[in-house]
Wavefront OBJ file of the C-alpha trace (Angstrom):
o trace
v 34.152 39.240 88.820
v 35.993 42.594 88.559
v 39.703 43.134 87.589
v 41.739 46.432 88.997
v 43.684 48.805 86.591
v 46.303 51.349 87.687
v 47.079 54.400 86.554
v 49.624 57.331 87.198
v 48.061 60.886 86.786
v 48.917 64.151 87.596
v 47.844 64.640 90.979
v 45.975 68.199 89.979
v 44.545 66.731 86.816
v 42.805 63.894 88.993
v 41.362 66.590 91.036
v 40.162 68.771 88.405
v 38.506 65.557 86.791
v 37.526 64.145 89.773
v 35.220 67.437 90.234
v 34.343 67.268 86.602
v 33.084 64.088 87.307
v 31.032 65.120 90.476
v 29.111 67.912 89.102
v 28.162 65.612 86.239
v 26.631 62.874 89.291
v 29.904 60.627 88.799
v 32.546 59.245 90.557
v 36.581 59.249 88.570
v 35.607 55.204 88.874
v 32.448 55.261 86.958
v 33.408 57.381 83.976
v 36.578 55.095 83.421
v 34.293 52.061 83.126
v 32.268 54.244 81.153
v 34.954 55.531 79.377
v 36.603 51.714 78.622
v 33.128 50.360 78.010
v 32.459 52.862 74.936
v 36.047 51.583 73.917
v 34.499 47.807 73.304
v 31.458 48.871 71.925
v 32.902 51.161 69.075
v 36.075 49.259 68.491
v 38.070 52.438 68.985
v 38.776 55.357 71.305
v 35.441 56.788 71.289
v 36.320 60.481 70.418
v 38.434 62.876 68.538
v 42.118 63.322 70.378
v 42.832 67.110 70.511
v 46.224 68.290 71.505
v 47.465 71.185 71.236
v 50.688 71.489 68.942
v 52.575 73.656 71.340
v 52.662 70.566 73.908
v 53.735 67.721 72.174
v 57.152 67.089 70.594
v 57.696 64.912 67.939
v 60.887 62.313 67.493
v 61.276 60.762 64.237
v 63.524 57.405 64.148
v 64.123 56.451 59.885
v 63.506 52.811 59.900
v 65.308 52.455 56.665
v 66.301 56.424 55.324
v 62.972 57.081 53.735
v 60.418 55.745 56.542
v 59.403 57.520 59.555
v 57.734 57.114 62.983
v 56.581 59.805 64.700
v 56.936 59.233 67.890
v 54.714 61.884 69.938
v 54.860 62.851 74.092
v 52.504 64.999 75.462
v 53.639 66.460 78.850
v 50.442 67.211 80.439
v 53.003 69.004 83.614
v 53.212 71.898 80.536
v 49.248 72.088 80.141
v 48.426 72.149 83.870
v 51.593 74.655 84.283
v 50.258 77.134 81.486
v 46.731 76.876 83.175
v 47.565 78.182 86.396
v 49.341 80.911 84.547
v 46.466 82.321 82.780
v 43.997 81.829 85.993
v 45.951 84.009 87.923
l 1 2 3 4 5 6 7 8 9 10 11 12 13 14 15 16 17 18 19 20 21 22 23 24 25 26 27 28 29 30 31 32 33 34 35 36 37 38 39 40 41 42 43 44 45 46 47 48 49 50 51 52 53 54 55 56 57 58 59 60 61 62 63 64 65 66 67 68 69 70 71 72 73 74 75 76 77 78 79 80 81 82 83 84 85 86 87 88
């Protein structure tokens, strides 16, 4: 029994990682499952998250004064954007 999961993606970031994927002798499918199967087995995300600080903004909400949230967004739009820029 299999289930189906969604997901919304950049439509130039799928492609990019969908050739990733095919020079390494996988589909996008198989390194998901690959990719949620390490998630089980370690209990976590199964590597370091690496953004750089120019794309992400961060939104603190006090919860009492004293007691913050960060609340980070990444806008991967930026990323791909600034890529193109310095390939051409």
């Amino acid at each position: 029994m299999t289930s189906t999961i969604q997901v919304r993606i950049h439509p130039r970031l799928k492609s990019e990682v969908e050739d990733l994927c095919a020079q390494m002798g996988l589909s996008l499918s198989v390194a998901v499952r690959l990719f949620i199967n390490q998630i089980w087995l370690e209990k976590k995300i199964p590597f370091e998250i690496h953004i750089p600080r120019k794309f992400f903004t961060i939104k603190c909400q006090g919860t009492n004064g004293t007691e913050y949230r960060p609340d980070l967004s990444l806008n991967v739009t930026d990323i791909l954007r600034e890529r193109e820029d310095e390939e051409y």
